[in-house]
PyMOL CGO cylinders between C-alpha atoms (Angstrom):
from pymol import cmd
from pymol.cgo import CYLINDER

trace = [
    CYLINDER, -5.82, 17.94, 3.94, -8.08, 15.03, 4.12, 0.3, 1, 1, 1, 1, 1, 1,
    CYLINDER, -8.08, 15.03, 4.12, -7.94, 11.17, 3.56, 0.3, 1, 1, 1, 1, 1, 1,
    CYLINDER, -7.94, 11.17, 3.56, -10.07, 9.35, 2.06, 0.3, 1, 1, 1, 1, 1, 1,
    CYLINDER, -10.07, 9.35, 2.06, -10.61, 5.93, 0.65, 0.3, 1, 1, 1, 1, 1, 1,
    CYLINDER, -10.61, 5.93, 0.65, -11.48, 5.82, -3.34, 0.3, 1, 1, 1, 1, 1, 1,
    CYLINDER, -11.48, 5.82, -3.34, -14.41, 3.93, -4.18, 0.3, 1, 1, 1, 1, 1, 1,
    CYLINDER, -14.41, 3.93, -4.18, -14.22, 1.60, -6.93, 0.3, 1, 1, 1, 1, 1, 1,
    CYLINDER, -14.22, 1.60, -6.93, -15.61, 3.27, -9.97, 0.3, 1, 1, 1, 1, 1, 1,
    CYLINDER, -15.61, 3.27, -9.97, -13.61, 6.13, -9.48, 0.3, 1, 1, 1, 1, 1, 1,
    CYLINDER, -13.61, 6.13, -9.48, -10.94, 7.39, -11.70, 0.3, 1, 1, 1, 1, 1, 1,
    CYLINDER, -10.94, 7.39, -11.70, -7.81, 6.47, -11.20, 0.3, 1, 1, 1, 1, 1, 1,
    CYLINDER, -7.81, 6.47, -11.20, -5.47, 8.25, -13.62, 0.3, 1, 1, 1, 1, 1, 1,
    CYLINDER, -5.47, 8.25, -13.62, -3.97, 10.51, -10.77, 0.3, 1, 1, 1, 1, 1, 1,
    CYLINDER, -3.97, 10.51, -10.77, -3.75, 7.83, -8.25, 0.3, 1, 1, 1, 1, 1, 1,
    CYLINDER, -3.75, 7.83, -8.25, -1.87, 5.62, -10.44, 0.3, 1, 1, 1, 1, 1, 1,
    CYLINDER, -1.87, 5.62, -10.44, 0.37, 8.78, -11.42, 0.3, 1, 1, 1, 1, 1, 1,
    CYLINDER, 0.37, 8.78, -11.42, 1.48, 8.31, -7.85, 0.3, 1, 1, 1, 1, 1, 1,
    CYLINDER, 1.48, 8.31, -7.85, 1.95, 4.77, -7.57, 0.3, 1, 1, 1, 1, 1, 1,
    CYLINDER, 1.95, 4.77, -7.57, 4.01, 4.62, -10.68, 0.3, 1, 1, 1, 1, 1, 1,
    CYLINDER, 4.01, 4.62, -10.68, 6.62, 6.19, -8.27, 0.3, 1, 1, 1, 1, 1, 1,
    CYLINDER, 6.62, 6.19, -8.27, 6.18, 2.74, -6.33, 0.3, 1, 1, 1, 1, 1, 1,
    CYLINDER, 6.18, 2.74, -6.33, 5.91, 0.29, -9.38, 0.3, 1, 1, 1, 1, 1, 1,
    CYLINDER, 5.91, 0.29, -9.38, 7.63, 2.12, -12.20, 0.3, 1, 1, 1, 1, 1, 1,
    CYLINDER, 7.63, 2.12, -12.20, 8.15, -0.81, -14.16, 0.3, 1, 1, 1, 1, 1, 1,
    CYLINDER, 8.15, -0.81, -14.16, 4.56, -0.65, -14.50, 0.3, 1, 1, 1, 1, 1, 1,
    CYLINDER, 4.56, -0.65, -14.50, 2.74, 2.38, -16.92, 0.3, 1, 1, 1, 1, 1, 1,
    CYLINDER, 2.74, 2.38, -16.92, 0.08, 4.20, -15.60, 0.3, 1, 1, 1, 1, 1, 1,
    CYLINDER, 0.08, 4.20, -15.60, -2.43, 2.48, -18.47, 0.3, 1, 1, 1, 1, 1, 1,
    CYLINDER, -2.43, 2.48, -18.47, -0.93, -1.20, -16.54, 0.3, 1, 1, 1, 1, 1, 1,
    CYLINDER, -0.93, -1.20, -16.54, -1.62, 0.64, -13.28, 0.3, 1, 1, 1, 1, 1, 1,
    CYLINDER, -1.62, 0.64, -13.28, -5.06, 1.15, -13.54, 0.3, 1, 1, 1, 1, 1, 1,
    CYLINDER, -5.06, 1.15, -13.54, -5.95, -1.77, -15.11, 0.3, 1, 1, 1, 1, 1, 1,
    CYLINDER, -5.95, -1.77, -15.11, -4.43, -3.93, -11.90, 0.3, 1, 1, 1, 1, 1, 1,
    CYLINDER, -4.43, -3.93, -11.90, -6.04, -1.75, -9.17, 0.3, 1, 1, 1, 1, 1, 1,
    CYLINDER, -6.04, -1.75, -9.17, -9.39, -2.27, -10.92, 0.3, 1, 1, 1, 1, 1, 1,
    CYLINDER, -9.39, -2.27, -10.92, -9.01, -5.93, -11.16, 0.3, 1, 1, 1, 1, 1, 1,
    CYLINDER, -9.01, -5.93, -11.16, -7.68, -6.12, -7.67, 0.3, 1, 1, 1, 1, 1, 1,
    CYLINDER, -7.68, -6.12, -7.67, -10.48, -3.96, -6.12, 0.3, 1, 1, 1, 1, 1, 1,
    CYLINDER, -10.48, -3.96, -6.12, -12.92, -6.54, -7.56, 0.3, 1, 1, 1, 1, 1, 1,
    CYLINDER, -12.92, -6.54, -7.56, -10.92, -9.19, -5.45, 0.3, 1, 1, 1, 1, 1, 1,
    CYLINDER, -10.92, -9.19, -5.45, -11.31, -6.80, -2.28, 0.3, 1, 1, 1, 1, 1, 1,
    CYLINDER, -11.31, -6.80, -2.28, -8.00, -4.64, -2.37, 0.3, 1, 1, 1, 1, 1, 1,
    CYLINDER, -8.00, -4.64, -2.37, -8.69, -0.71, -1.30, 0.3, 1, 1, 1, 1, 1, 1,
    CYLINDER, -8.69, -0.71, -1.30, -6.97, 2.07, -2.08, 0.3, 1, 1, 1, 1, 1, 1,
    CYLINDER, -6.97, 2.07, -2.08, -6.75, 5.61, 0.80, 0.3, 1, 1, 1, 1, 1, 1,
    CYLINDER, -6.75, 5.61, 0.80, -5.47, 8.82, -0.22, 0.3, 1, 1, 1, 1, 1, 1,
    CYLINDER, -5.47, 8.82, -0.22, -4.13, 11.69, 1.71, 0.3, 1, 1, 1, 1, 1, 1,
    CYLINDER, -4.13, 11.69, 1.71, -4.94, 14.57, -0.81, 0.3, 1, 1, 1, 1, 1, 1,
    CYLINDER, -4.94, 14.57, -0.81, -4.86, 18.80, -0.69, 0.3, 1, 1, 1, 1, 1, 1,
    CYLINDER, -4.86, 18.80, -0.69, -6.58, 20.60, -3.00, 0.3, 1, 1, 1, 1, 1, 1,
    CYLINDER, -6.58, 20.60, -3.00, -7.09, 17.34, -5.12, 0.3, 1, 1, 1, 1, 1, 1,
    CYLINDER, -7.09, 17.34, -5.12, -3.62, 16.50, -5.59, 0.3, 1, 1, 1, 1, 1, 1,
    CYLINDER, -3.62, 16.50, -5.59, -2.64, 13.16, -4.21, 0.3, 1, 1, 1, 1, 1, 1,
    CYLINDER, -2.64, 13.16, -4.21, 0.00, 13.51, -1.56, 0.3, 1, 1, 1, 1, 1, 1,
    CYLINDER, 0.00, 13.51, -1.56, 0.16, 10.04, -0.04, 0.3, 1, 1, 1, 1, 1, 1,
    CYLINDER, 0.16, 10.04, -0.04, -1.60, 6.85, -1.33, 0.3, 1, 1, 1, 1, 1, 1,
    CYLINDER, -1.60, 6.85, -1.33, -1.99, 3.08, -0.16, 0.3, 1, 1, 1, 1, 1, 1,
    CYLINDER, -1.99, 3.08, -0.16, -3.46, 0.15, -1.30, 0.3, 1, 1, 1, 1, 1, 1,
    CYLINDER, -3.46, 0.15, -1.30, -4.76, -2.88, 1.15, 0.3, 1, 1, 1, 1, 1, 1,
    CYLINDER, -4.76, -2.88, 1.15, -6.68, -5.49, 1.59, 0.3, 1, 1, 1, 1, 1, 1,
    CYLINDER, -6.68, -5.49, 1.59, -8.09, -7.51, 5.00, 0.3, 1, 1, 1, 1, 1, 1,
    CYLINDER, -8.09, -7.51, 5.00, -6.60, -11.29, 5.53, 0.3, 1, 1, 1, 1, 1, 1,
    CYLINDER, -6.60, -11.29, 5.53, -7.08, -13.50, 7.74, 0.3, 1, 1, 1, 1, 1, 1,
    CYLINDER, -7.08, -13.50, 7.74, -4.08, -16.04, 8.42, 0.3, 1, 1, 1, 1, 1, 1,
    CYLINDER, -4.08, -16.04, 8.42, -3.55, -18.76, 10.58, 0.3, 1, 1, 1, 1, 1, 1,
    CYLINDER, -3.55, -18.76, 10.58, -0.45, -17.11, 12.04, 0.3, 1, 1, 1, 1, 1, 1,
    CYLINDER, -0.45, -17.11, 12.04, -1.70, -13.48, 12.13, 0.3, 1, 1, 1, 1, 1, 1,
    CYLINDER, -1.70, -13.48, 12.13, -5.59, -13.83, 12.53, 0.3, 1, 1, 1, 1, 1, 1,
    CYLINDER, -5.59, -13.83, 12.53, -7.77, -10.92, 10.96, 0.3, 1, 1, 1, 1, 1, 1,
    CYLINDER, -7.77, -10.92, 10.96, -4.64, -8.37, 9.78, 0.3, 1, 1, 1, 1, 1, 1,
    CYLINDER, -4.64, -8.37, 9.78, -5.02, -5.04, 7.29, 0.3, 1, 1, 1, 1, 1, 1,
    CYLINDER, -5.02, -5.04, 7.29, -2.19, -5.98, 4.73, 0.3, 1, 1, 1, 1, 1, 1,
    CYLINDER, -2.19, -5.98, 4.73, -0.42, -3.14, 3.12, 0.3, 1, 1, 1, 1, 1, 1,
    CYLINDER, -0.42, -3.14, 3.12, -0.02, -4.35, -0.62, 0.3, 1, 1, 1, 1, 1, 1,
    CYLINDER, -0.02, -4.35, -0.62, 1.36, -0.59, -1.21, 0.3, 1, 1, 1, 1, 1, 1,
    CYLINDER, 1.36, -0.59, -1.21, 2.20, 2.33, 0.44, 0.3, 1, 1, 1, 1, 1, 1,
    CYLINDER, 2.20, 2.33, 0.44, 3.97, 5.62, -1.43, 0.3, 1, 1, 1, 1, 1, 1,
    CYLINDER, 3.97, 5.62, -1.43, 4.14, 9.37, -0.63, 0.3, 1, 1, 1, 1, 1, 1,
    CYLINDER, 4.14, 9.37, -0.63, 4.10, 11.65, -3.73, 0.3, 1, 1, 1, 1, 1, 1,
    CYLINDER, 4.10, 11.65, -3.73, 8.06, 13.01, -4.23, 0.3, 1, 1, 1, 1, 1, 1,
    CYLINDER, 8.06, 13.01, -4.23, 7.38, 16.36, -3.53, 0.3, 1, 1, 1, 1, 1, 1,
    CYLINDER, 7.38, 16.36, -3.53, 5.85, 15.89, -0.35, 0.3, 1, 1, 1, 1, 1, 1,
    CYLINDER, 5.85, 15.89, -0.35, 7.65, 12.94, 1.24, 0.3, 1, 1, 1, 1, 1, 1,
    CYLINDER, 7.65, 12.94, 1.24, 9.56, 13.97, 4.64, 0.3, 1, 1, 1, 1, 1, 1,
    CYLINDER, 9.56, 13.97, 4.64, 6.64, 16.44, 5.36, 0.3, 1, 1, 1, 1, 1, 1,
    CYLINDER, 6.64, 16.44, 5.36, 3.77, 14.19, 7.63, 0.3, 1, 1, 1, 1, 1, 1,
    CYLINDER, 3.77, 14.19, 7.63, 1.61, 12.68, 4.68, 0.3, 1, 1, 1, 1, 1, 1,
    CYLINDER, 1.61, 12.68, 4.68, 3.07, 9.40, 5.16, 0.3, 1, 1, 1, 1, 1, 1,
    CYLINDER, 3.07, 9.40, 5.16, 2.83, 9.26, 8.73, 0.3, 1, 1, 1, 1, 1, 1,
    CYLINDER, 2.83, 9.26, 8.73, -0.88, 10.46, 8.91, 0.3, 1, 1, 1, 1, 1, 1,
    CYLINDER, -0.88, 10.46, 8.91, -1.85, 7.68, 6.53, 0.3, 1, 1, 1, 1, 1, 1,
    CYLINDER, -1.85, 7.68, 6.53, -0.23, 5.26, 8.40, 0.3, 1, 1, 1, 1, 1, 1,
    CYLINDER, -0.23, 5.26, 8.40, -2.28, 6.78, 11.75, 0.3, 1, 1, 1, 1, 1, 1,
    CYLINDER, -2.28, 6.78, 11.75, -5.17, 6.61, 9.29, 0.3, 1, 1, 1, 1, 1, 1,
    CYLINDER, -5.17, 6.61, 9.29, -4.26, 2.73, 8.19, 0.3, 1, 1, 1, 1, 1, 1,
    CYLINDER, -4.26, 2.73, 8.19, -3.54, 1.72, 12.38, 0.3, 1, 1, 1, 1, 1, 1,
    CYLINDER, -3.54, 1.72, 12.38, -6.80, 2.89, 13.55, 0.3, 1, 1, 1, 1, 1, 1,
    CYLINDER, -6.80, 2.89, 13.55, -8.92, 1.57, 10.29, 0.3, 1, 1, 1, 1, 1, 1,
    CYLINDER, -8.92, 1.57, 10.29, -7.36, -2.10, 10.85, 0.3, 1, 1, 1, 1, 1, 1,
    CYLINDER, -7.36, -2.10, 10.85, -8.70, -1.84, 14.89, 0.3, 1, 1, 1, 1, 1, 1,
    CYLINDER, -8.70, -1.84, 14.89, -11.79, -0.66, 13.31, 0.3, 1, 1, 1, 1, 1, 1,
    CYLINDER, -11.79, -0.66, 13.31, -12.28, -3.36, 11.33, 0.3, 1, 1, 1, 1, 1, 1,
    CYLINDER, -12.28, -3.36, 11.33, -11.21, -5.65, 13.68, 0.3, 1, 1, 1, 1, 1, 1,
    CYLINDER, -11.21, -5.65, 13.68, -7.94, -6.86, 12.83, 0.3, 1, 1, 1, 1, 1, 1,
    CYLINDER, -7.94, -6.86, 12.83, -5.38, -8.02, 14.98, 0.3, 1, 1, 1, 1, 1, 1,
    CYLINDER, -5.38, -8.02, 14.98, -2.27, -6.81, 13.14, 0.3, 1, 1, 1, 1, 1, 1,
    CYLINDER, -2.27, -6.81, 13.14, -1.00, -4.71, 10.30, 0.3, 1, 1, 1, 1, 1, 1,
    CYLINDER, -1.00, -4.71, 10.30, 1.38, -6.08, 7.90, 0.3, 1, 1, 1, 1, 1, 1,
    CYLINDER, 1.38, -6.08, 7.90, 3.28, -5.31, 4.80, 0.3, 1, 1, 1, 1, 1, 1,
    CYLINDER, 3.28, -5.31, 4.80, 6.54, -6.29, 2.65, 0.3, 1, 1, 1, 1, 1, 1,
    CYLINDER, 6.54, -6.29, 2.65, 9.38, -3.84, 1.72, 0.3, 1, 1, 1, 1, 1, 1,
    CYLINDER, 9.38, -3.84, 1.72, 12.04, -4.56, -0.70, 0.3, 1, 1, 1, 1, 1, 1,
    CYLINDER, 12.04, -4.56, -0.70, 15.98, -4.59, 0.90, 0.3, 1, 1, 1, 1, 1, 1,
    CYLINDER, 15.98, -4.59, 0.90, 16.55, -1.46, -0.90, 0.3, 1, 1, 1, 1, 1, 1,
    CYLINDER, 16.55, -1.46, -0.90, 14.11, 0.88, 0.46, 0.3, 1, 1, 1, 1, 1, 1,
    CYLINDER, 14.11, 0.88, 0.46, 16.19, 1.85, 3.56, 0.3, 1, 1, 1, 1, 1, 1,
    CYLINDER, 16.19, 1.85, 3.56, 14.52, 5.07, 3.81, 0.3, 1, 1, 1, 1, 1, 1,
    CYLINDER, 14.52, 5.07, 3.81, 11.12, 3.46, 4.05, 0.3, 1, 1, 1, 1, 1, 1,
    CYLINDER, 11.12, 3.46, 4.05, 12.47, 0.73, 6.65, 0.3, 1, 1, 1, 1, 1, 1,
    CYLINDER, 12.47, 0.73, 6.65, 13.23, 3.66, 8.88, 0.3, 1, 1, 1, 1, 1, 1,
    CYLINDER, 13.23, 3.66, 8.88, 9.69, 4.67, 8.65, 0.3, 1, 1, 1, 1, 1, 1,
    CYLINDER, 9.69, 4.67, 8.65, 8.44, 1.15, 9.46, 0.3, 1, 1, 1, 1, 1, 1,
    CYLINDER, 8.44, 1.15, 9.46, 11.07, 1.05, 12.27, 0.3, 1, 1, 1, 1, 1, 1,
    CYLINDER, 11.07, 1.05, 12.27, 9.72, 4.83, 13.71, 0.3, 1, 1, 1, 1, 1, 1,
    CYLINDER, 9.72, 4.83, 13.71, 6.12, 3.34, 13.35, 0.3, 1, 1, 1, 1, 1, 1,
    CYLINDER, 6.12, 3.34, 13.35, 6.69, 0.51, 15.58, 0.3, 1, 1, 1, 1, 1, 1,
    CYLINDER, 6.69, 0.51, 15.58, 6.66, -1.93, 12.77, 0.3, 1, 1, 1, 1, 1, 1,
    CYLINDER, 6.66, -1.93, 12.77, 8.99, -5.09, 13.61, 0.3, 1, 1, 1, 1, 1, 1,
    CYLINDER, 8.99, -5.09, 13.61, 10.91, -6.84, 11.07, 0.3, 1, 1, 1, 1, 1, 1,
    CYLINDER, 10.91, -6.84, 11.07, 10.16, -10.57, 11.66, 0.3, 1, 1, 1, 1, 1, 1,
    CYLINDER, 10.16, -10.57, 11.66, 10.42, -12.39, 8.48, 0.3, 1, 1, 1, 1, 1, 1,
    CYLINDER, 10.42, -12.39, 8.48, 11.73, -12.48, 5.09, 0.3, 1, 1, 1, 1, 1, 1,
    CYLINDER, 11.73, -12.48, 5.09, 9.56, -12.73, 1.97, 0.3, 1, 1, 1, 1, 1, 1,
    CYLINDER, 9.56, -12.73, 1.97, 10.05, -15.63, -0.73, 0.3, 1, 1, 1, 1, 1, 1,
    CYLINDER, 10.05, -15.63, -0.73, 9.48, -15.52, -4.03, 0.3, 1, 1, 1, 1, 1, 1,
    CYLINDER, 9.48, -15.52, -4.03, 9.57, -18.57, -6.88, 0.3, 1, 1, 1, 1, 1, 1,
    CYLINDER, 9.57, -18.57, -6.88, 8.85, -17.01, -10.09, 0.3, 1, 1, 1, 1, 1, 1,
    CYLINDER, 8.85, -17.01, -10.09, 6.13, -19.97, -11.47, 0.3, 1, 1, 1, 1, 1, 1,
    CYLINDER, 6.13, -19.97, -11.47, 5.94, -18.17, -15.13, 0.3, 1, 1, 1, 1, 1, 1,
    CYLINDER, 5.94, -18.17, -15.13, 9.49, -18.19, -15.88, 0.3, 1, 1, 1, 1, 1, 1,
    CYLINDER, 9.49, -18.19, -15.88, 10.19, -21.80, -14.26, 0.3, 1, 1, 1, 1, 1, 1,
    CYLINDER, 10.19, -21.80, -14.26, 9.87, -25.09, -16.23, 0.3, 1, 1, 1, 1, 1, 1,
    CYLINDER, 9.87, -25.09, -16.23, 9.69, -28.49, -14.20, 0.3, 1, 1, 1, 1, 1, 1,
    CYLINDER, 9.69, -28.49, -14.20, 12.93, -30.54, -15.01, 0.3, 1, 1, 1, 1, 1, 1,
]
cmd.load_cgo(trace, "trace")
């Protein structure tokens, strides 16, 4: 097994395979075409993979808040359904930890939605702390009154 970050450029029809188990309201076509946009803003995408199949993937990007300082945010983090409950989650995470001290960053961060209990439990195992709740206005679907 090895991880390893994909470089922009690279093709994406597997890893987007994956993260349609994430974002399935999403096709794989609407996949790709977001992770290549984002990656020109600065978001990066780590794989753990065996044999070339994709058995964890996450997708991040480097902020810097006035709250948090310099943090590695975790836009999206999934384990491929066959393999989840077997260490490819956790050893991305490891890999995610010691890439945010490498680059300097003060914290790691990222959102979960209420319903991913299994997930929280991972977070919680990680030494993740829950400290907030996320907001949301939806700007596209709101007219002023």
């Amino acid at each position: 097994m090895s991880i390893r970050l994909i470089k922009p450029g690279d093709d994406l029809t597997a890893v987007a395979t994956v993260m349609q188990q994430l974002r399935p309201a999403l096709t794989v076509a609407e996949i790709i075409a977001r992770m290549q946009q984002q990656q020109s803003e600065g978001y990066q995408l780590v794989c753990e993979e065996q044999d070339g199949d994709i058995r964890a993937l996450a997708g991040f990007v480097f902020v810097r808040k006035l709250a948090w300082g310099k943090a590695l945010y975790v836009d999206d983090l999934v384990t491929e359904e066959t393999h989840r409950s077997k260490g490819a989650g956790k050893r991305l995470m490891d890999w995610l930890k010691v890439h945010a001290v490498e680059n300097g960053c003060e914290q790691l961060h990222l959102d979960s939605g209420r319903q991913r209990e299994d997930a929280h439990r991972f977070y919680d195992r990680e030494g993740f702390e829950s400290n907030s709740l996320h907001f949301v206005f939806r700007v596209a679907s709101s007219q002023p009154s």
